[in-house]
C-alpha atoms as an extended CHARMM CRD file, in Angstrom:
* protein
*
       271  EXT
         1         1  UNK       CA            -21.9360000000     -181.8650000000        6.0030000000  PROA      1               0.0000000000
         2         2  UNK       CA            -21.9700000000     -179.0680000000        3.0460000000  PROA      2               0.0000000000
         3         3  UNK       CA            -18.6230000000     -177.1390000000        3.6530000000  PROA      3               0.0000000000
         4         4  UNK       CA            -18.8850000000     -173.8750000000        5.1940000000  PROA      4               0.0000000000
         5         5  UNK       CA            -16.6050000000     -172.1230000000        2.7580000000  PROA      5               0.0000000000
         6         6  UNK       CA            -17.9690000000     -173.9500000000       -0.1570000000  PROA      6               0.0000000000
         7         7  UNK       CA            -21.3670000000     -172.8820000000        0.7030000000  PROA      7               0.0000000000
         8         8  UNK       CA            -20.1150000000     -169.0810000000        1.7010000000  PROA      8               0.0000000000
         9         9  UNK       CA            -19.0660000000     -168.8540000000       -1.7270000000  PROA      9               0.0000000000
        10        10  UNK       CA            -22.3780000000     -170.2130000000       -3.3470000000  PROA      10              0.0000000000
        11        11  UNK       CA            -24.0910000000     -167.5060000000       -1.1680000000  PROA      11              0.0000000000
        12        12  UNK       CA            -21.8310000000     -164.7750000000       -1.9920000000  PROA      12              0.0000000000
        13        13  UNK       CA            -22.3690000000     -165.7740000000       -5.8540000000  PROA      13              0.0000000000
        14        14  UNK       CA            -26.1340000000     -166.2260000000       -5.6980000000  PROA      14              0.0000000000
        15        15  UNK       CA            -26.1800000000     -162.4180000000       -4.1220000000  PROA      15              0.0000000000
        16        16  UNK       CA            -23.9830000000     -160.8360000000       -7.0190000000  PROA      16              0.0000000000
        17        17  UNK       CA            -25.3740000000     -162.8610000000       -9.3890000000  PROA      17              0.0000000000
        18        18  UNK       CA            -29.4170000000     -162.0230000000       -8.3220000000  PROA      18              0.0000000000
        19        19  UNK       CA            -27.9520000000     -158.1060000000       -8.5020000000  PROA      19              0.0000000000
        20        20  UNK       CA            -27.1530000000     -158.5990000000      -12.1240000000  PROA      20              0.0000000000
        21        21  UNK       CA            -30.3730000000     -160.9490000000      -12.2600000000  PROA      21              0.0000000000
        22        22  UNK       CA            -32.8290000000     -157.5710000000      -11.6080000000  PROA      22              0.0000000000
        23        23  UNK       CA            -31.2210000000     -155.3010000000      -13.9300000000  PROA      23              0.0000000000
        24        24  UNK       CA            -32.6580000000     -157.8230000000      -16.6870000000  PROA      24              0.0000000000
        25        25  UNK       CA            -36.2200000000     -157.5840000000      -14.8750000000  PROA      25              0.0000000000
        26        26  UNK       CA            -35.8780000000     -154.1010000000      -15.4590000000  PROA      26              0.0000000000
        27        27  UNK       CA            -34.5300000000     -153.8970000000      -18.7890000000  PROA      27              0.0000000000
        28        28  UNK       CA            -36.6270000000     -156.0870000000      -20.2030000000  PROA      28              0.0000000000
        29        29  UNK       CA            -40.2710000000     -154.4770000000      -18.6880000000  PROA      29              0.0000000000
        30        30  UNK       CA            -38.3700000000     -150.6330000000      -20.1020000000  PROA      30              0.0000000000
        31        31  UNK       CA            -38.3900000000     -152.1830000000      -23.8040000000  PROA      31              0.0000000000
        32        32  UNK       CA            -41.7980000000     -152.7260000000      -23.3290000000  PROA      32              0.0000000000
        33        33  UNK       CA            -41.5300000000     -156.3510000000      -24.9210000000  PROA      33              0.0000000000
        34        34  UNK       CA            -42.6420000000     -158.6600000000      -22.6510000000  PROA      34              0.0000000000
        35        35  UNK       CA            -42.2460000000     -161.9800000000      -24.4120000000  PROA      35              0.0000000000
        36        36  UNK       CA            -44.7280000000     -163.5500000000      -22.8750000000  PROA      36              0.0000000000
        37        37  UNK       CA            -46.1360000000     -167.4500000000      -23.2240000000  PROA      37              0.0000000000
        38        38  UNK       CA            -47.9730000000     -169.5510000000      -21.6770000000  PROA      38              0.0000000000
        39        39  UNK       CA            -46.3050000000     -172.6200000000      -20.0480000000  PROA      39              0.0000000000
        40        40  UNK       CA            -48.9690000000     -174.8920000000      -19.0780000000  PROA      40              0.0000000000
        41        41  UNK       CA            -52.2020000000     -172.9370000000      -18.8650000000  PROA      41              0.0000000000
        42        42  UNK       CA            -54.0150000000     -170.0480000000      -17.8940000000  PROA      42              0.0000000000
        43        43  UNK       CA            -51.6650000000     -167.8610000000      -15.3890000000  PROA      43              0.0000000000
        44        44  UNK       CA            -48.5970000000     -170.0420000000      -15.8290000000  PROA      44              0.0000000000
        45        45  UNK       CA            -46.5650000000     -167.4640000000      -17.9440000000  PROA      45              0.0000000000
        46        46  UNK       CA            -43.4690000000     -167.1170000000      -18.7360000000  PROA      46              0.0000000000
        47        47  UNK       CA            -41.5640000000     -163.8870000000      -20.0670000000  PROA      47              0.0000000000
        48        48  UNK       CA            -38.5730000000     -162.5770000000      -21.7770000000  PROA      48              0.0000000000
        49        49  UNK       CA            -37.2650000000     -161.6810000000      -18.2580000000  PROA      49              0.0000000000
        50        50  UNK       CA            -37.4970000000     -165.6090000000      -16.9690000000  PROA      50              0.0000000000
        51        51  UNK       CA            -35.7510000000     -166.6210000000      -19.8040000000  PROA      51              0.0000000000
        52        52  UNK       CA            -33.1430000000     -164.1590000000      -19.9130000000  PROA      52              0.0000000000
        53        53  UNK       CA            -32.6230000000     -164.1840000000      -16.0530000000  PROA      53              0.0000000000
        54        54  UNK       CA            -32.8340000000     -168.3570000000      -15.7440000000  PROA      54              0.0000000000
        55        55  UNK       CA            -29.7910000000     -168.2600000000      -18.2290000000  PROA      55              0.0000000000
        56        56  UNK       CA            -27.6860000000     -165.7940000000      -16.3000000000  PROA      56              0.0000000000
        57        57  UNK       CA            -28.0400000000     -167.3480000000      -13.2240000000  PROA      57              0.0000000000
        58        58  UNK       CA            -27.6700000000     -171.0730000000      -14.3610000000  PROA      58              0.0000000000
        59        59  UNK       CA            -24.7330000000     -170.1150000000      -16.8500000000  PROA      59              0.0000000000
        60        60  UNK       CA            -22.8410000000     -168.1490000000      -13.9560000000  PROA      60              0.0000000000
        61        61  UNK       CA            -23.2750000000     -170.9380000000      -11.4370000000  PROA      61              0.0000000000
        62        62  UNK       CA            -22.1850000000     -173.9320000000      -13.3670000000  PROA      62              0.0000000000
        63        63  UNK       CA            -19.3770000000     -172.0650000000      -14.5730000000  PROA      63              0.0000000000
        64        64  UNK       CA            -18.6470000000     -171.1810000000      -10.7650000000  PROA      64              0.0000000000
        65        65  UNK       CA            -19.2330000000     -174.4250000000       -9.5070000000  PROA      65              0.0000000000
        66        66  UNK       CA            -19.1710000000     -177.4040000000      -11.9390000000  PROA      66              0.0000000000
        67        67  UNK       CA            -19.8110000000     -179.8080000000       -9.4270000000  PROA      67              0.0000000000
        68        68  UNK       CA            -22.7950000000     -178.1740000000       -7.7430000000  PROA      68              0.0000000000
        69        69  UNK       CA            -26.2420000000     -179.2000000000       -9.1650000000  PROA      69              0.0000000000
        70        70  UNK       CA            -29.0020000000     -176.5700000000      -10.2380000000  PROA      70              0.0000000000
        71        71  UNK       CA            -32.2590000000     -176.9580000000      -10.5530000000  PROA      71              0.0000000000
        72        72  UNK       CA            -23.8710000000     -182.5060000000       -6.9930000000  PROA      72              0.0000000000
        73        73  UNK       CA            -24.2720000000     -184.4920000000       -4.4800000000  PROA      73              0.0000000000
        74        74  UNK       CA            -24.4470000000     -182.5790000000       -1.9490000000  PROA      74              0.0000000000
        75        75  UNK       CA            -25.6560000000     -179.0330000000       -2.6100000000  PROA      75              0.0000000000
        76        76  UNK       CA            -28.4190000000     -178.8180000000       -5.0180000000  PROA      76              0.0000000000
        77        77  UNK       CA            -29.5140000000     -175.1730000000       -6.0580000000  PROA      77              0.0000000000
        78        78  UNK       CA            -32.9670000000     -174.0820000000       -6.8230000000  PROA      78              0.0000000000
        79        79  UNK       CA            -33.6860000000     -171.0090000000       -9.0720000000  PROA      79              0.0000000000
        80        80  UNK       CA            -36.7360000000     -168.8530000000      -10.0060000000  PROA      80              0.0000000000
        81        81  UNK       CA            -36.0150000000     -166.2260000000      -11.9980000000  PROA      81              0.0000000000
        82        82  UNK       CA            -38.9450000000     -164.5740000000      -12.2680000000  PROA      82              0.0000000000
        83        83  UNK       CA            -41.2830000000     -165.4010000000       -9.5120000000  PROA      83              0.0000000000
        84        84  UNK       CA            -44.9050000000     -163.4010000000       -9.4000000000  PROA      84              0.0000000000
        85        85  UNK       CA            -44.5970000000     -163.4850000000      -13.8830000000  PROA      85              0.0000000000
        86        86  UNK       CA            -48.4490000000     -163.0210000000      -14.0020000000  PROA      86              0.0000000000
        87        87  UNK       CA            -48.1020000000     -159.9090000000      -11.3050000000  PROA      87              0.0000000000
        88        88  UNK       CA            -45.1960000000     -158.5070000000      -13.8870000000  PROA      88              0.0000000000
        89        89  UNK       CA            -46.8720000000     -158.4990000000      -16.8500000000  PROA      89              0.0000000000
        90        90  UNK       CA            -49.9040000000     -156.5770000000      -15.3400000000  PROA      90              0.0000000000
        91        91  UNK       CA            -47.6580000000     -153.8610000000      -14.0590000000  PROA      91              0.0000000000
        92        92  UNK       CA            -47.7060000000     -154.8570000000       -9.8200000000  PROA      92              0.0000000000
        93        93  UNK       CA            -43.7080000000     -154.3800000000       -9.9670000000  PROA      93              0.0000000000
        94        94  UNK       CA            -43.4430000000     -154.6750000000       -6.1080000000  PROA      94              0.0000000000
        95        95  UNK       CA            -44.5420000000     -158.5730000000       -6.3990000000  PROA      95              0.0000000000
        96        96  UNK       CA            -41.8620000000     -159.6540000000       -8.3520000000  PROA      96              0.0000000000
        97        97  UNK       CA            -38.6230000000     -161.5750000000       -6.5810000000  PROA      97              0.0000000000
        98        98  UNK       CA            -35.9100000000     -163.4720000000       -8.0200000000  PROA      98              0.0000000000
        99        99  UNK       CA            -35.3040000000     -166.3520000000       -6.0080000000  PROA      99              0.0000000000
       100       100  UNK       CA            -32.4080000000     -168.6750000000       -5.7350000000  PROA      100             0.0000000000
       101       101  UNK       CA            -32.2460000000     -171.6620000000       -3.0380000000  PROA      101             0.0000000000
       102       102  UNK       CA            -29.6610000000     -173.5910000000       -2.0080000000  PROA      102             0.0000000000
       103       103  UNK       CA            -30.0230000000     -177.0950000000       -0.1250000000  PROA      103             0.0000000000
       104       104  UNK       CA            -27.7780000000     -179.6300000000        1.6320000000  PROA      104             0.0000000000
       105       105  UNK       CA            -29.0080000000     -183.0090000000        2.2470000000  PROA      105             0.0000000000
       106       106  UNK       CA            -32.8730000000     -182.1480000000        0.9110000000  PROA      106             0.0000000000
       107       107  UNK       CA            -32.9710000000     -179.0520000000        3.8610000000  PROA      107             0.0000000000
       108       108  UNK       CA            -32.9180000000     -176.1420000000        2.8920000000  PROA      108             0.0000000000
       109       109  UNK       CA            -30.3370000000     -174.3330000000        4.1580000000  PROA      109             0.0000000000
       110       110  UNK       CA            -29.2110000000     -170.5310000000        2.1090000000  PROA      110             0.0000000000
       111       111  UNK       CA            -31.2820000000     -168.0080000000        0.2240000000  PROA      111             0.0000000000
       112       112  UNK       CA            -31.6900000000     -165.1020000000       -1.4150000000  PROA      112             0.0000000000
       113       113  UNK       CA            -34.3000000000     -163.0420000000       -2.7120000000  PROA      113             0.0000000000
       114       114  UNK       CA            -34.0640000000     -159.8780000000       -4.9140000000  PROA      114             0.0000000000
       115       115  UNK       CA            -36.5880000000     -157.4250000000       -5.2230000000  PROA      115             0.0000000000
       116       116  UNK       CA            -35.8310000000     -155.8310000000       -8.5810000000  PROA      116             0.0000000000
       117       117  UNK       CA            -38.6220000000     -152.8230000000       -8.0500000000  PROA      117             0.0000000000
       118       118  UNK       CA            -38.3990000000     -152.4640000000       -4.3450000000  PROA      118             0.0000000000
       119       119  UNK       CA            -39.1420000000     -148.3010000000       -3.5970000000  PROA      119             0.0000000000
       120       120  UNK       CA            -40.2830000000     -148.1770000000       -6.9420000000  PROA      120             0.0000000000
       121       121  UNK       CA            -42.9590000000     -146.1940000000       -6.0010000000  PROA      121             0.0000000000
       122       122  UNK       CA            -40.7210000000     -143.5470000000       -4.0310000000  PROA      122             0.0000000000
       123       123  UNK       CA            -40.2370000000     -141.3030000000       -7.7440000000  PROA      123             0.0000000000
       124       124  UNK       CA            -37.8550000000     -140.8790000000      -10.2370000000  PROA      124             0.0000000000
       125       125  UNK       CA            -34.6070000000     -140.6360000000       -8.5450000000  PROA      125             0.0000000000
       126       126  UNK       CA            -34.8190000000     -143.5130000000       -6.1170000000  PROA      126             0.0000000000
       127       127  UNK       CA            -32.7160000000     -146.2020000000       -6.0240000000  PROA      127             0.0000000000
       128       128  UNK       CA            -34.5700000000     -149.7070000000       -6.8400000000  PROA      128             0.0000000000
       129       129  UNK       CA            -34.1530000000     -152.8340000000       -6.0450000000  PROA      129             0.0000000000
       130       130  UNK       CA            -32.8040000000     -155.2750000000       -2.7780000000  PROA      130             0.0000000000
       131       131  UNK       CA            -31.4760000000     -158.1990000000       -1.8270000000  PROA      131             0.0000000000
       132       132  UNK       CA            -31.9530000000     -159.9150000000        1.2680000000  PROA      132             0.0000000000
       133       133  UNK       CA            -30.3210000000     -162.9930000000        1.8840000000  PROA      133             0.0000000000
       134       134  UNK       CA            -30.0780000000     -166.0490000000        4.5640000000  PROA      134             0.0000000000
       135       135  UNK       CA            -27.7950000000     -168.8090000000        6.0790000000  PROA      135             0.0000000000
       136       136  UNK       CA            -28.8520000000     -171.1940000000        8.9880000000  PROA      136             0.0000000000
       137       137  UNK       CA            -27.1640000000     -170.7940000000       11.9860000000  PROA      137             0.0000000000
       138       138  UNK       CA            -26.0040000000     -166.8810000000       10.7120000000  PROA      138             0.0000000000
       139       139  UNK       CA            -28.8760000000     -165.4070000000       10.6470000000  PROA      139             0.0000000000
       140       140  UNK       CA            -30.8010000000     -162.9020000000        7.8280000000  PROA      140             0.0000000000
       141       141  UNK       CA            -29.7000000000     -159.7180000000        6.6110000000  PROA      141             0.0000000000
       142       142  UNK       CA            -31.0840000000     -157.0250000000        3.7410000000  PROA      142             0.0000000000
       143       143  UNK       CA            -34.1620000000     -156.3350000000        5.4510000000  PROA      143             0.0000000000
       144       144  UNK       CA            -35.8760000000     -155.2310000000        9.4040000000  PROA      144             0.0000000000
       145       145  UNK       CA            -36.8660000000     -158.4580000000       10.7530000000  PROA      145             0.0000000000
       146       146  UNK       CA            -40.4610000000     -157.0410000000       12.2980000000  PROA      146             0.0000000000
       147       147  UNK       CA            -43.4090000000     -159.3440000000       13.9840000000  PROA      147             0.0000000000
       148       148  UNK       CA            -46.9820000000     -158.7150000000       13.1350000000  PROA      148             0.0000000000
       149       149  UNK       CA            -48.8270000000     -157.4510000000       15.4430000000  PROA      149             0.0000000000
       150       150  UNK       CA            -49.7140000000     -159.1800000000       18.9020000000  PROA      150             0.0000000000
       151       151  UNK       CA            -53.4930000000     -160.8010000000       19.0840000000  PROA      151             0.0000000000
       152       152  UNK       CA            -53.9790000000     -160.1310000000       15.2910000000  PROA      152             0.0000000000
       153       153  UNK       CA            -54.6010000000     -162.8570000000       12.0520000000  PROA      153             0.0000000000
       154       154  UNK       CA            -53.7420000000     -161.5600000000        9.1970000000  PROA      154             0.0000000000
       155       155  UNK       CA            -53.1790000000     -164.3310000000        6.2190000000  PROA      155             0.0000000000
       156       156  UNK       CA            -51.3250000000     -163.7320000000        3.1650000000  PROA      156             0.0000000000
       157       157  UNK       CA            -52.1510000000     -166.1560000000        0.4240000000  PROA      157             0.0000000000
       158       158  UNK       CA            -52.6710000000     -166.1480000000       -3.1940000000  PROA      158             0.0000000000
       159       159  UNK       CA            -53.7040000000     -163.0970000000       -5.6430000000  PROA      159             0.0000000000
       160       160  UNK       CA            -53.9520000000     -164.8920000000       -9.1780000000  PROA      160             0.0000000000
       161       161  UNK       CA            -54.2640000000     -168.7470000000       -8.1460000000  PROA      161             0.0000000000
       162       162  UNK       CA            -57.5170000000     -168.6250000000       -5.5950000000  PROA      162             0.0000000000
       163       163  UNK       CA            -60.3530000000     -171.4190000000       -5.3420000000  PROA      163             0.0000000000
       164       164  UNK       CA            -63.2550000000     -172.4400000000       -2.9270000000  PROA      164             0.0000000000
       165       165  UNK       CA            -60.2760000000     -174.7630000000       -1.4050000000  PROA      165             0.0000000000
       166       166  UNK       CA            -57.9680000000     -172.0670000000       -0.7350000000  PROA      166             0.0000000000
       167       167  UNK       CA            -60.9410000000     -169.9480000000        0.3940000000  PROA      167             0.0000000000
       168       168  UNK       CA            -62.8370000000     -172.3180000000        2.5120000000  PROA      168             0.0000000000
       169       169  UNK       CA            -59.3100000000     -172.5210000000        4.3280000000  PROA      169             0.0000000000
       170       170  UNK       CA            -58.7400000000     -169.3410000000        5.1630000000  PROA      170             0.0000000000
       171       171  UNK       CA            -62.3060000000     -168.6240000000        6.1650000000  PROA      171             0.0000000000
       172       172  UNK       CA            -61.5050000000     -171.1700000000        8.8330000000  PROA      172             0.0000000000
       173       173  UNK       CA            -58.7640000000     -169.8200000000       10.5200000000  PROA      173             0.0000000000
       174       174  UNK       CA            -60.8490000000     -166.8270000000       11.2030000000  PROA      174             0.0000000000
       175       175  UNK       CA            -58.5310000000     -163.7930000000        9.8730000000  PROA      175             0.0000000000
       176       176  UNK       CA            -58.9910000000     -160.2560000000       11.0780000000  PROA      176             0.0000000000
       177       177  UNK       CA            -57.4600000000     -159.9560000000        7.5480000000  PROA      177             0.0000000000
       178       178  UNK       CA            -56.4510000000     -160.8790000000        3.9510000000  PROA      178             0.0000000000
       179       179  UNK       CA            -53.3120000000     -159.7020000000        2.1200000000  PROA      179             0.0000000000
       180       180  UNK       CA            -53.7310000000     -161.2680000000       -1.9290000000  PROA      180             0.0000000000
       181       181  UNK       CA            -50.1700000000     -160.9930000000       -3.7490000000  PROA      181             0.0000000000
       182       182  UNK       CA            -48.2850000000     -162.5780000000       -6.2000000000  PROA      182             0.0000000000
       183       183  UNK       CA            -45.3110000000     -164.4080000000       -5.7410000000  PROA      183             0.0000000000
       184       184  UNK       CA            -44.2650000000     -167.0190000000       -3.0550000000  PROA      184             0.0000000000
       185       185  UNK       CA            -40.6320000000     -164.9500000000       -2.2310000000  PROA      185             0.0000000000
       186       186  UNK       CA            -43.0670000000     -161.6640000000       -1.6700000000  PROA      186             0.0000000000
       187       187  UNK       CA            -45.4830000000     -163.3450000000        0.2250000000  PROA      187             0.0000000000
       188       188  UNK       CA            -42.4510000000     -164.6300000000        2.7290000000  PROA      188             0.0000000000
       189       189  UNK       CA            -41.2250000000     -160.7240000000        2.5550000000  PROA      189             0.0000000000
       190       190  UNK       CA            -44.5000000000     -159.8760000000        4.2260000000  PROA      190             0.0000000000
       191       191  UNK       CA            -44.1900000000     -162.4740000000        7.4120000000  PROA      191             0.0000000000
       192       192  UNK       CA            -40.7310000000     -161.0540000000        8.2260000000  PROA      192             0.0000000000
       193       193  UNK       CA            -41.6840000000     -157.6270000000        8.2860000000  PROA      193             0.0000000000
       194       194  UNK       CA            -44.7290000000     -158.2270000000       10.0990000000  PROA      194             0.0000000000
       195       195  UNK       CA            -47.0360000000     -157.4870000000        7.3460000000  PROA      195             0.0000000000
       196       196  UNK       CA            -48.7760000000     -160.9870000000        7.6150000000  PROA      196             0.0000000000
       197       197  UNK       CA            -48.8340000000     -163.3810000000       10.5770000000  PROA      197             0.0000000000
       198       198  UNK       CA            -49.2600000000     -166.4190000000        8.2820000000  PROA      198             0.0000000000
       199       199  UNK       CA            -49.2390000000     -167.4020000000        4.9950000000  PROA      199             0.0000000000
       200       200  UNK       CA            -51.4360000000     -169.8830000000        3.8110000000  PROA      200             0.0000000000
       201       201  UNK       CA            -51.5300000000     -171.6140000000        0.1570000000  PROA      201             0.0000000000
       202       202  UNK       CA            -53.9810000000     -174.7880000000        0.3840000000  PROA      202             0.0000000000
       203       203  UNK       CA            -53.8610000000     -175.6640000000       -3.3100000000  PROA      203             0.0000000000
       204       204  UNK       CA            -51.1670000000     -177.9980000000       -5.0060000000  PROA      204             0.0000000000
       205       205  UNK       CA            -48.7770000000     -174.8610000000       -7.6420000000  PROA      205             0.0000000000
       206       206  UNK       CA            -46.1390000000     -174.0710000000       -5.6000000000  PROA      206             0.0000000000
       207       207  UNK       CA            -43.0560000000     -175.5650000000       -6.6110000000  PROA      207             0.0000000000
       208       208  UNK       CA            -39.4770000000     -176.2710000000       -4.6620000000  PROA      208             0.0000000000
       209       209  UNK       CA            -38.3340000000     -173.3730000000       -6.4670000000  PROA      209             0.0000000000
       210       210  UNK       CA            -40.7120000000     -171.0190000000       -5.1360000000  PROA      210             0.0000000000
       211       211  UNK       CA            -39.8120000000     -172.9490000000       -1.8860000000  PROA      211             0.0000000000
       212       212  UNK       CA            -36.1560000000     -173.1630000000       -0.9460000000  PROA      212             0.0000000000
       213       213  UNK       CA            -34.7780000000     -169.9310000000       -1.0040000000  PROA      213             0.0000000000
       214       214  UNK       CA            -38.2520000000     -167.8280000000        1.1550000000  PROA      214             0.0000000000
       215       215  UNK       CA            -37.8800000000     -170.9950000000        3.5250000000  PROA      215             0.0000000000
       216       216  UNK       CA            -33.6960000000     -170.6660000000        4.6530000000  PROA      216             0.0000000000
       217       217  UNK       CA            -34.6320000000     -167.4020000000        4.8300000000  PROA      217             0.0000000000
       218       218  UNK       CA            -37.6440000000     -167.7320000000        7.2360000000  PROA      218             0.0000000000
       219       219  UNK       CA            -35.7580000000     -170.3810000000        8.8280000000  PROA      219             0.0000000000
       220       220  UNK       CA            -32.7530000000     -168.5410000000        9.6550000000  PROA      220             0.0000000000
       221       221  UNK       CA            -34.4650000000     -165.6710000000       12.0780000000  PROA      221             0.0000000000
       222       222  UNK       CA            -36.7580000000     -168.8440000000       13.6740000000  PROA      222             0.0000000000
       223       223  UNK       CA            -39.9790000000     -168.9980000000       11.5170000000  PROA      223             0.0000000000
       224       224  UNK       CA            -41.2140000000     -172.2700000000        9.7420000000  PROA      224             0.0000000000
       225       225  UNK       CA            -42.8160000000     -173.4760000000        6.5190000000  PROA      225             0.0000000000
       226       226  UNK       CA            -44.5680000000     -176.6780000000        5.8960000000  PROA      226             0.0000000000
       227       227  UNK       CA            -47.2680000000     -177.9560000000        3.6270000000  PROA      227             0.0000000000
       228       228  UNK       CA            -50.5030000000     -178.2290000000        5.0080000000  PROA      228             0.0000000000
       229       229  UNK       CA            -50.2870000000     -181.5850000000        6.4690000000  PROA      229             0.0000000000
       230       230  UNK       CA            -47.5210000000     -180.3620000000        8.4980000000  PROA      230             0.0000000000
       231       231  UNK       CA            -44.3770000000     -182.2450000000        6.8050000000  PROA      231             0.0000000000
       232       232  UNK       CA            -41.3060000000     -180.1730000000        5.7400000000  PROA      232             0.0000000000
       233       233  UNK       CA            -40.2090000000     -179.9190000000        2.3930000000  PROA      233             0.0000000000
       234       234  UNK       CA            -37.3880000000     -181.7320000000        0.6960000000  PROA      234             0.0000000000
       235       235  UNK       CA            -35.1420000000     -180.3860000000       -1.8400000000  PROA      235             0.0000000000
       236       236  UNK       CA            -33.2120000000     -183.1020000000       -3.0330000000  PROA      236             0.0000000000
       237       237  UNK       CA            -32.6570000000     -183.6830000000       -6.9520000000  PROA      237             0.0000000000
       238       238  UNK       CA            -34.7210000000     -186.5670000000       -7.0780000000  PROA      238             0.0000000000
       239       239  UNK       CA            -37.7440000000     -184.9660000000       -5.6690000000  PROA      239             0.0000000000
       240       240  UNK       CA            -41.1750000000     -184.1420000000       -7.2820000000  PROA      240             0.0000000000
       241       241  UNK       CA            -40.9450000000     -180.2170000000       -8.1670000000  PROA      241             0.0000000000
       242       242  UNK       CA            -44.1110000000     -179.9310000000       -7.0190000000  PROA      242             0.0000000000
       243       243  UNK       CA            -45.6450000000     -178.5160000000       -3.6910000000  PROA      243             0.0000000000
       244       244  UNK       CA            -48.7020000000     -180.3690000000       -3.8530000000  PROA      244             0.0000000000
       245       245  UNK       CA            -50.3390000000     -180.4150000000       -0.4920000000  PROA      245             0.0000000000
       246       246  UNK       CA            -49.6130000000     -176.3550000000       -0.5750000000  PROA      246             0.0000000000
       247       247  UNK       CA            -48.1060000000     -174.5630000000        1.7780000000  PROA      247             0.0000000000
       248       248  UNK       CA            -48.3270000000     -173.2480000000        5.5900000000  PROA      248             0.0000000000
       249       249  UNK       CA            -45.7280000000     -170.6540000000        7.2130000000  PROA      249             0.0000000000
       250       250  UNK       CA            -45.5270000000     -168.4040000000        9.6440000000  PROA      250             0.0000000000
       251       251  UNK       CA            -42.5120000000     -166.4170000000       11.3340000000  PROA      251             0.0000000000
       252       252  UNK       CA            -44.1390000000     -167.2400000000       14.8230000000  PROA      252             0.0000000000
       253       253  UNK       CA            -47.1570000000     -169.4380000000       16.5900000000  PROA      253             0.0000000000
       254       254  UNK       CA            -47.4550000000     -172.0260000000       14.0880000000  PROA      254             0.0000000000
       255       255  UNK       CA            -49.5330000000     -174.7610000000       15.9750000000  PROA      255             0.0000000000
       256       256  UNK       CA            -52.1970000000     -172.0330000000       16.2480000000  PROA      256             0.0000000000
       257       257  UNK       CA            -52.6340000000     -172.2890000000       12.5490000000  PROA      257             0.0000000000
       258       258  UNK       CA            -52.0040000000     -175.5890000000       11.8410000000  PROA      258             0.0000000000
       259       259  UNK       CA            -54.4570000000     -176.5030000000       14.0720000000  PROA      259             0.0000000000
       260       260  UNK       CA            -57.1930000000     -174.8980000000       12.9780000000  PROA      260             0.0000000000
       261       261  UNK       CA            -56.4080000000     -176.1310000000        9.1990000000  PROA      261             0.0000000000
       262       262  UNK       CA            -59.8610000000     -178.0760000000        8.5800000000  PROA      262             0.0000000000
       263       263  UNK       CA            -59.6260000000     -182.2570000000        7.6320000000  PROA      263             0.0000000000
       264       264  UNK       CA            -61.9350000000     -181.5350000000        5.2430000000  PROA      264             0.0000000000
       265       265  UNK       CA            -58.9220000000     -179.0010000000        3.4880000000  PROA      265             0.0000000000
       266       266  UNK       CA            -56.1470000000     -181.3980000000        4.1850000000  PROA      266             0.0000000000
       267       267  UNK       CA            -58.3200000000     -184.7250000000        2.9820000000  PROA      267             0.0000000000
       268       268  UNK       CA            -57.9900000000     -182.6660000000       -0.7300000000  PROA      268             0.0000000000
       269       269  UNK       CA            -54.8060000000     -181.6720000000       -0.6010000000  PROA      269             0.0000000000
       270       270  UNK       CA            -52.1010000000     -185.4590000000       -1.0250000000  PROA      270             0.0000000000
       271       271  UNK       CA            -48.6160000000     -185.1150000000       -0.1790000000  PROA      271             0.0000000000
């Protein structure tokens, strides 16, 4: 078993270190020089501000804990600096998260997510930015844990990576509503404060990244994520980055959705 005060500590630097880790975000979208590439195709960017941020974090980590693998033996930490990039170059500043995951045994198991623009939108002299983090077995903190509301199905999926897959899947499960937004961390954010009552990503492009940290998290005050088969993700060193067979959460009544995922969706989607 991961040592409690060994993993305390990770926690504790992954918060100060995500802090530090949205003043870049900001800095870098004020100089008005985004940097931006494209990784491996159309809305797969990458910016200045991923760059930047992935070096802080890794940098202050290893030098922290030598021993610890990021992405060492037993705690294996997963970062995304920048997740929602295609949602922060076009300006939606309330997407973006910086995400960092930490896993024992292939479970995820600590995380925290910093909103670099949170209240951005509440003028001039407001103060930006949050970090909520998450232990199993502590609890969740940074944040009003709130439950959509009773009788209602609202999904929150994609914005920027849709399809007739992801589509037909939602249409399925019958939604009174759909939330589009960027970023997996955000899309978490809106399932613990009741904003969504599922969130639902049939399409491989989620990676264990976007993962680990929005799962301890959801985790931690009794939610679950899966992908859309049902199996839970593993976040050992050795495994495939990829989420291929998408993703499935909800922060309560998760057999009602997974049940009504159609074959047809999950006979696309290999695990």
């Amino acid at each position: 078993m991961a040592s409690p005060a060994l993993l305390m500590r990770v926690v504790a630097s992954a918060y100060s270190v995500a802090e530090k880790a949205s003043t870049i975000v900001r800095n870098v979208m004020a100089a008005g020089d985004l940097g931006i590439v494209e990784k491996t195709g159309a809305n797969d960017l990458q910016t200045k501000a991923d760059r930047l941020v992935q070096m802080s974090i890794c940098a202050s980590l290893a030098r922290k804990f030598p021993k610890v693998t990021i992405i060492g033996e037993e705690l294996v930490i997963w970062v995304d600096p920048l997740d929602g990039t295609k949602e922060y170059t076009e300006g939606l500043l309330d997407h973006v998260t910086v995400l960092i995951g930490i896993a024992y045994g292939g479970k995820a198991i600590a995380g925290v997510i910093n909103q670099p623009y949170y209240n951005y939108e509440a003028g001039a002299d407001a103060v930006l930015g949050r970090t909520i983090w998450g232990v199993l077995g502590i609890g969740a903190f940074g944040f009003q844990l709130t439950e959509a509301p009773a009788g209602k199905h609202i999904i929150v999926t994609t914005r920027s990576h849709s399809s007739t897959l992801v589509n037909d899947c939602i249409s399925a499960l019958n939604p009174d509503s759909v939330i589009r937004v960027g970023g997996a961390g955000n899309k978490i954010i809106q399932l613990i404060e009741g904003k969504a009552s599922a969130y639902v990503f049939a399409s491989p492009g989620c990676k264990k990244w976007d993962t680990c940290a929005p799962e301890a998290i959801l985790h931690a005050v009794g939610g679950k994520i899966t992908d859309i088969h049902g199996n839970s993700f593993q976040y050992n060193k050795e495994v495939k980055h990829m989420n291929s067979a998408g993703v499935l959460a909800t922060l309560r009544n998760y057999d009602y959705y997974a049940s009504r995922i159609p074959n047809s969706v999950k006979q696309s989607l290999v695990p």
